[in-house]
Backbone as CSV, one residue per row, in Angstrom:
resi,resn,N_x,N_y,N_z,CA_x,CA_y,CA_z,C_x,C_y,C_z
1,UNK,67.476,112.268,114.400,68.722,112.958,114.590,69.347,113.204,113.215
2,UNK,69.774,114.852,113.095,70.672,114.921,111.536,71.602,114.007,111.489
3,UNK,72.044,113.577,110.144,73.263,113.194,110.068,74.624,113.495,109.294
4,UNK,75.748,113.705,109.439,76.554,113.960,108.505,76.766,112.517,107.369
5,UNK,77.073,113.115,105.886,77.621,112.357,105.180,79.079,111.675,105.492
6,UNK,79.714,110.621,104.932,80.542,110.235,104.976,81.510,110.965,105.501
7,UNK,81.927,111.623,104.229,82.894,113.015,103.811,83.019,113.531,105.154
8,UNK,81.562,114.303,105.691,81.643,115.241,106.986,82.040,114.404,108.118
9,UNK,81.951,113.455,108.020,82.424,112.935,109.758,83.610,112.205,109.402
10,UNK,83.966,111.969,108.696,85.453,111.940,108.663,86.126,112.798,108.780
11,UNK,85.874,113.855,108.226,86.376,115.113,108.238,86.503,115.274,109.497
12,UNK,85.282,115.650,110.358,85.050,116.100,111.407,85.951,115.344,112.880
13,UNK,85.930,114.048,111.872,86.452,113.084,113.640,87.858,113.280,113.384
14,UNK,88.565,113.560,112.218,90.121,113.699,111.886,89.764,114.932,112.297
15,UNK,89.936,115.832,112.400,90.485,117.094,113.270,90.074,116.835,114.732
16,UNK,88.935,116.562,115.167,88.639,116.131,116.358,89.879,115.320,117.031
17,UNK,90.785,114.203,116.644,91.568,113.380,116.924,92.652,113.981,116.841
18,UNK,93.056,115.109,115.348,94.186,115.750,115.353,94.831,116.364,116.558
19,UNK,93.571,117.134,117.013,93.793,117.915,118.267,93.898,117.429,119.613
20,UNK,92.953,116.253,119.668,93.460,115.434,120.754,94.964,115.231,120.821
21,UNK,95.537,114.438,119.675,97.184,114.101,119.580,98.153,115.276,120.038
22,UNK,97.462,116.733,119.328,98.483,117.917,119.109,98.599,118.206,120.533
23,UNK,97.257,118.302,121.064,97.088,118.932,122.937,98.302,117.998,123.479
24,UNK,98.098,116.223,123.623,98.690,115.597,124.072,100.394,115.615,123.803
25,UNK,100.650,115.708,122.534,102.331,115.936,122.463,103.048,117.098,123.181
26,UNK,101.705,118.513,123.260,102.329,119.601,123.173,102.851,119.524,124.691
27,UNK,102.119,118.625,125.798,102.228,118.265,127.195,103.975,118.095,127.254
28,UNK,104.562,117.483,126.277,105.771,117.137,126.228,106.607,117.958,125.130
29,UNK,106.004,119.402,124.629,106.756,120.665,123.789,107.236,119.712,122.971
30,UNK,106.484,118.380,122.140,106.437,118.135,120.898,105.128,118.236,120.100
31,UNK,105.354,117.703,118.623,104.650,118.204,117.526,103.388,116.973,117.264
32,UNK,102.858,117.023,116.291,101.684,115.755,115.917,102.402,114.895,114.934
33,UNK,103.622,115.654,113.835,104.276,114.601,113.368,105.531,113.907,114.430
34,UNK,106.155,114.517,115.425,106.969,113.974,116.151,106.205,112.929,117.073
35,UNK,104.963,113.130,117.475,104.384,111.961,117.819,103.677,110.860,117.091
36,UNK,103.851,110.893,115.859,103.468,109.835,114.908,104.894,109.259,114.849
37,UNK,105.958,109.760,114.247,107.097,108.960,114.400,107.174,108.217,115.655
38,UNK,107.183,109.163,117.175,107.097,108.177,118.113,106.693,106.989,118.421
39,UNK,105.013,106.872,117.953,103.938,106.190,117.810,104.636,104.920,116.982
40,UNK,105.421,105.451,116.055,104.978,103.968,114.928,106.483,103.455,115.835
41,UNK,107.501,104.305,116.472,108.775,103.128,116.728,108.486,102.432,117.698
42,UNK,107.134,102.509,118.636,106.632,102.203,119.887,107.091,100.278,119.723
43,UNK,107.173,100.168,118.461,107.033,98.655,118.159,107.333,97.703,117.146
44,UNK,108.511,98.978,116.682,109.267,98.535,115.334,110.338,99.212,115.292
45,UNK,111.433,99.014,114.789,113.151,99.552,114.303,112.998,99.850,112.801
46,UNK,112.214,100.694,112.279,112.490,100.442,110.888,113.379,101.735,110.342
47,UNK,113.777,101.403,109.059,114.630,102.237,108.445,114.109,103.979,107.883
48,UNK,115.147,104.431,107.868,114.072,105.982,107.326,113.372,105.666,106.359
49,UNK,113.618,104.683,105.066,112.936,104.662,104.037,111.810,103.615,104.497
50,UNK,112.173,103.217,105.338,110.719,102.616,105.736,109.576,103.768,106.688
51,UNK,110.491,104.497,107.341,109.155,105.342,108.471,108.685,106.259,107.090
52,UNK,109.675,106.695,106.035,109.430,107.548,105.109,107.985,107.064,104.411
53,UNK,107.878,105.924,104.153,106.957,105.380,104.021,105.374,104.930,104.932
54,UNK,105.871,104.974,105.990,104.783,104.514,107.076,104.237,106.268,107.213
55,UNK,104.794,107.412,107.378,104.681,108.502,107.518,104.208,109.554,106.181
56,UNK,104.497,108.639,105.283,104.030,109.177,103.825,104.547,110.568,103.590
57,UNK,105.844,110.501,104.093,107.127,111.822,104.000,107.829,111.056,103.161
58,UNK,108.681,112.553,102.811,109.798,112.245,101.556,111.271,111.701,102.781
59,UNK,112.223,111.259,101.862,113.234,110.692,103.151,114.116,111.567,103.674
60,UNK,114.335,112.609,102.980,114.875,114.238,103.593,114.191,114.456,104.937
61,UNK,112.861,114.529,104.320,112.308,115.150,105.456,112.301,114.232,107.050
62,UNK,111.858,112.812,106.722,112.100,111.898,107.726,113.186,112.041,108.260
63,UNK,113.971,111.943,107.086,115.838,112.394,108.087,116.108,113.700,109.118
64,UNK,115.059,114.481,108.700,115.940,115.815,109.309,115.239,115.507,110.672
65,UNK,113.649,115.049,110.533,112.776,114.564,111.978,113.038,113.509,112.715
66,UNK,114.167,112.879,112.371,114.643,111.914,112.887,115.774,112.731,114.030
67,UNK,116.789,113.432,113.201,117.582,113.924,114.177,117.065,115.240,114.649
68,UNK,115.954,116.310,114.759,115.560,116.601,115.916,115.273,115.694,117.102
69,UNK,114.217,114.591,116.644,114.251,113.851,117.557,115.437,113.476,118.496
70,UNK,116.372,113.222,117.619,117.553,112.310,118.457,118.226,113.364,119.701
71,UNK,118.340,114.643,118.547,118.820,115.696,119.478,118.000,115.772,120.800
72,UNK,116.641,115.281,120.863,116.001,115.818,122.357,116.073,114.527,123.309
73,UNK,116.452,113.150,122.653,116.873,111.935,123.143,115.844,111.299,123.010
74,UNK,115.156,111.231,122.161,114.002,110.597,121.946,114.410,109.184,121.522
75,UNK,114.909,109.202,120.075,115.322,108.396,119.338,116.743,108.072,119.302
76,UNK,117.167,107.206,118.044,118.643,107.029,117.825,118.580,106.446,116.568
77,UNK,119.697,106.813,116.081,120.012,105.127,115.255,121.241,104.162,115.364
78,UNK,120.532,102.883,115.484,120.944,101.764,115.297,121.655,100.970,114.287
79,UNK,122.708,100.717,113.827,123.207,99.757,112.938,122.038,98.411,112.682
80,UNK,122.076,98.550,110.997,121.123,97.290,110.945,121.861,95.767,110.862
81,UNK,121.363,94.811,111.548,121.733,93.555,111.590,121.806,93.001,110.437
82,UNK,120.831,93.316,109.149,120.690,92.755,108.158,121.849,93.063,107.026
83,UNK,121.707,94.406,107.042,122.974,95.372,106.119,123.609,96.335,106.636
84,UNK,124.594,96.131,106.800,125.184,96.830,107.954,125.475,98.234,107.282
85,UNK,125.145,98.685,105.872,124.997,99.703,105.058,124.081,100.975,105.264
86,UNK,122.915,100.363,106.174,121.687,100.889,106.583,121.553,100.682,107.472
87,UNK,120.623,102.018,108.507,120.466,101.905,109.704,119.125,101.930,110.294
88,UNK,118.759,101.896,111.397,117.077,101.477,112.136,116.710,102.909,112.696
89,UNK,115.854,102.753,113.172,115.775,103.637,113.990,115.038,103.686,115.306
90,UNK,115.642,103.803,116.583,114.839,102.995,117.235,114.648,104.308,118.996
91,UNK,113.544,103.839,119.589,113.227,104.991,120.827,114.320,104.733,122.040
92,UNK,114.396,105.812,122.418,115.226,105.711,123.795,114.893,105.409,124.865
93,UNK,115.036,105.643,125.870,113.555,105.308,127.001,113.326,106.776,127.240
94,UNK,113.778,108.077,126.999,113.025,109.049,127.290,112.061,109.112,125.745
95,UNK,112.219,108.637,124.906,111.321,108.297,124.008,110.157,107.535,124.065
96,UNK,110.570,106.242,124.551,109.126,105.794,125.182,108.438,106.087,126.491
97,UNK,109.158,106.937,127.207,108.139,107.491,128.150,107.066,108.765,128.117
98,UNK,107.979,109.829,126.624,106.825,110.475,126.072,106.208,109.559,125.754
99,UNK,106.014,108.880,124.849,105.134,107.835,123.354,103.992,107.592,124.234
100,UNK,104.751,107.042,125.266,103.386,106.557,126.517,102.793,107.055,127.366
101,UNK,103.296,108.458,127.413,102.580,109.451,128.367,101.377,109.410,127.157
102,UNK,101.860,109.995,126.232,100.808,110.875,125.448,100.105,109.238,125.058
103,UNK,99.842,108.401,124.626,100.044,107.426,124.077,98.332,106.857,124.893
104,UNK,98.653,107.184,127.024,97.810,107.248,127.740,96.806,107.775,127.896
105,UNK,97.250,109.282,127.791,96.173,110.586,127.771,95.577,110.700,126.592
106,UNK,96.355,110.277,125.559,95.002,110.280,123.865,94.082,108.630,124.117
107,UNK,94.293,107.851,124.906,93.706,106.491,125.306,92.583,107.042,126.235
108,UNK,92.674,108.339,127.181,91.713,108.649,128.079,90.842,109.041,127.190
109,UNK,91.149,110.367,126.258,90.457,111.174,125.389,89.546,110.438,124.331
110,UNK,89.964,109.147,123.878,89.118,108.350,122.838,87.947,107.836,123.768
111,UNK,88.495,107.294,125.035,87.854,106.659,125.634,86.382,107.482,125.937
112,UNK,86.537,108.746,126.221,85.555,109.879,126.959,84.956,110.234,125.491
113,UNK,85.100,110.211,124.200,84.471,110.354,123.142,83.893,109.262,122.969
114,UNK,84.379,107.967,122.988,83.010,106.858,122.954,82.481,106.460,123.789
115,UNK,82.290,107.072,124.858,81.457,106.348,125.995,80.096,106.836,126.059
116,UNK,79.607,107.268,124.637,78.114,107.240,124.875,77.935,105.690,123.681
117,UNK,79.103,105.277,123.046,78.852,104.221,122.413,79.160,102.892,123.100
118,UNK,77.583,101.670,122.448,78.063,100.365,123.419,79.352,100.070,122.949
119,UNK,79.791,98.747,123.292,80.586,97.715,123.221,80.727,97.475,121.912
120,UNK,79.088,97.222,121.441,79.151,96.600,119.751,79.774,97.529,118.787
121,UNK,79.004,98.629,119.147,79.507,99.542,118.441,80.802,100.111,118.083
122,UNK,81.512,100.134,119.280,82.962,100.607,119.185,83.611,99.332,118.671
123,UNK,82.828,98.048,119.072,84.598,96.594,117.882,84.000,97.330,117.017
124,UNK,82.603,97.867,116.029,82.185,97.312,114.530,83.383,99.148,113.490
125,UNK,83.472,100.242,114.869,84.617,100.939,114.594,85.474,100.285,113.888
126,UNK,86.080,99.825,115.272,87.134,99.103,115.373,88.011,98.652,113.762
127,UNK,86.721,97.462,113.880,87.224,96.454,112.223,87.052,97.182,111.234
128,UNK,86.007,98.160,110.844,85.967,99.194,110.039,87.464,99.914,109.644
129,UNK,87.350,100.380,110.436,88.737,101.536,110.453,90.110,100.456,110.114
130,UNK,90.094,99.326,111.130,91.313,98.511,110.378,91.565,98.152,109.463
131,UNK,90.106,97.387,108.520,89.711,97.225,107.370,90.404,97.976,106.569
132,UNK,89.825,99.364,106.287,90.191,100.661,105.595,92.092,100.860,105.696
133,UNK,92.545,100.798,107.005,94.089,101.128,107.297,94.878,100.334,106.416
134,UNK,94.239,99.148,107.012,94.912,97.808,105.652,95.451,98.379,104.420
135,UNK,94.166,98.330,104.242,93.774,98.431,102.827,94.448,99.723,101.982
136,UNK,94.461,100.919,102.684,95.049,102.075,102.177,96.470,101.612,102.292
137,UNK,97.248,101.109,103.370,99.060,100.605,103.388,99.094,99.917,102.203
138,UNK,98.299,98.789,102.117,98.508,98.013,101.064,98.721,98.423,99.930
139,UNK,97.869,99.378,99.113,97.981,100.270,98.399,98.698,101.007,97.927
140,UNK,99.513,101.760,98.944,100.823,102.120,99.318,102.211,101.615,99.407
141,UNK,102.253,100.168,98.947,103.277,99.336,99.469,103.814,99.139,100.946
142,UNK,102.652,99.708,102.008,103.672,99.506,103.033,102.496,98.251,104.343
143,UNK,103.324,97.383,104.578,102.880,96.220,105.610,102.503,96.968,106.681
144,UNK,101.463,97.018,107.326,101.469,98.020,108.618,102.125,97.139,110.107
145,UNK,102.349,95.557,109.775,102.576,94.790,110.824,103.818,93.913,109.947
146,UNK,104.767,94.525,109.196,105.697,94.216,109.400,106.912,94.937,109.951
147,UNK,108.197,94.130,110.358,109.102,94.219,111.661,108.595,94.782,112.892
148,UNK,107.525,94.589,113.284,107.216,94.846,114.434,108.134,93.890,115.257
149,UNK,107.973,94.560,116.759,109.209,93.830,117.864,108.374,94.126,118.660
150,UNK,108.200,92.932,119.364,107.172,92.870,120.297,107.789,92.081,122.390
């Protein structure tokens, strides 16, 4: 069987996935970055300069995607407990019931792309790809598992 290099199937599985996400938000007449913001508050309150960071946007821009969001009731912000100077930002419940619609249906869609792969195969994904996620946040200054709220 051919194979692609590195390069090509990364390539290839990031647009493959892009479009999964884009189909799935568009179910709810949102975007692929409005469902990454969704995605990351699924389980954290963090600050714009923190999603600014988790999102690898400037904080303008986080700000202005913050209040579309809010405007459609997705989101909000929250007063922070810590500094009451700065604020969180956190989902509404019509926020987490998109996050988790789509959240479901991109969970079907991965699922139906690896099911010609075993078990082994999909953890050795798995730790791979986490490995790598780590490792690139880290890099970045940003904790991928901190303030999570669980």
């Amino acid at each position: 069987m051919p194979e692609l290099n590195t390069t090509d199937a990364l390539a290839q599985i990031s647009f493959l996935i892009q479009d999964m996400v884009e189909r799935r938000a568009a179910e709810h007449e949102g975007s692929l970055i409005q469902t990454r913001l969704l995605g990351i508050l699924r389980d954290r309150k963090p600050t714009i300069n923190e999603l600014a960071a988790l999102l690898g946007l400037d904080k303008s821009s986080v700000s202005g995607l913050v209040d579309r969001a809010a405007k459609r009731g997705w989101v909000r912000r929250v007063p922070s407990m810590v500094d009451r100077r700065s604020v969180r930002v956190a989902l509404t419940d019509a926020g987490r019931s998109v996050v988790d619609s789509v959240a479901a249906g991109f969970a079907q869609d991965i699922e139906q792309l690896l099911a010609p792969l075993s078990d082994g195969d999909r953890d050795a994904i798995t730790d791979v790809l986490t490995r790598v996620l780590i490792a690139h946040a880290r890099e970045h200054g940003v904790d991928l598992f901190a303030n999570l709220v669980r």
